[in-house]
C-alpha positions in Angstrom: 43.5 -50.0 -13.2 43.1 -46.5 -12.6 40.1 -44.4 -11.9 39.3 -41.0 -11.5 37.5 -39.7 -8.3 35.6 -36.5 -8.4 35.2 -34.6 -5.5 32.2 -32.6 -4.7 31.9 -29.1 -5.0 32.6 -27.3 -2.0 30.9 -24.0 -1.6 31.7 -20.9 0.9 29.2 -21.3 3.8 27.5 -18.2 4.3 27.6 -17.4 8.6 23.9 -17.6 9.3 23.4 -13.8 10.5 19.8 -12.8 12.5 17.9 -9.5 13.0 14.5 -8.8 14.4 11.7 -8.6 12.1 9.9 -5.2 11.9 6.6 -7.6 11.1 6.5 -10.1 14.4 9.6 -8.6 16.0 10.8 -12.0 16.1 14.8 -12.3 16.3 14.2 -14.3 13.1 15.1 -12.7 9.5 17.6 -15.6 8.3 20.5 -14.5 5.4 18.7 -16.0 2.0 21.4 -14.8 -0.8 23.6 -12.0 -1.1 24.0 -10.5 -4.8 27.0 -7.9 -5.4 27.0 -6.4 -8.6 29.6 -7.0 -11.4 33.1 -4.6 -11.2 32.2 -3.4 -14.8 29.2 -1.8 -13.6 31.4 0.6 -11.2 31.7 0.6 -7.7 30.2 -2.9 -6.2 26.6 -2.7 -4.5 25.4 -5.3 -2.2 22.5 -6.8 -1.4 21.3 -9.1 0.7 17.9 -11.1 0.8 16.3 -12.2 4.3 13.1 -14.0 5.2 11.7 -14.5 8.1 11.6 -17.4 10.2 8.7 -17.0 12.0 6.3 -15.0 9.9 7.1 -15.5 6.3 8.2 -11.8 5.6 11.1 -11.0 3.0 13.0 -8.0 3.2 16.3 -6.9 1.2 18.8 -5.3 2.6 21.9 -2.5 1.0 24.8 -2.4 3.5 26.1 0.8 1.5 22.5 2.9 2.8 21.9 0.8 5.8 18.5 0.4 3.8 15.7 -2.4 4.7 12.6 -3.1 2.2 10.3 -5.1 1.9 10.1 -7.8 -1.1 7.0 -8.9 -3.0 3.8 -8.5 -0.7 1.7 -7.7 -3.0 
């Protein structure tokens, strides 16, 4: 008898990257997600999604404009 074994999804593992938080200057803003836009929509933008470690802050960040802002305080 014969059975069929699934095997689990395996998933790129995104290198955990750090920066320093502009809030507690804390060497701890950890890589959330990272969203790139669909090809059909032109050139590809990036953007990545951090949160801090030791404060609680979020921040998104665009590669292309080497652009930081902060996410939903408020």
């Amino acid at each position: 008898m014969k059975f069929a074994v699934r095997k689990p999804l395996v998933r790129p593992k995104v290198a955990p990257v750090s920066h320093r938080c502009p809030q507690c200057r804390e060497l701890a803003l950890m890589l959330q997600r990272r969203h790139v836009s669909p090809a059909r929509m032109g050139e590809p933008l990036v953007t990545e999604y951090y949160e801090c470690d030791s404060c609680d802050a979020q921040y998104k960040y665009s590669p292309a404009g080497n652009r930081w802002q902060a996410v939903g305080s408020g």
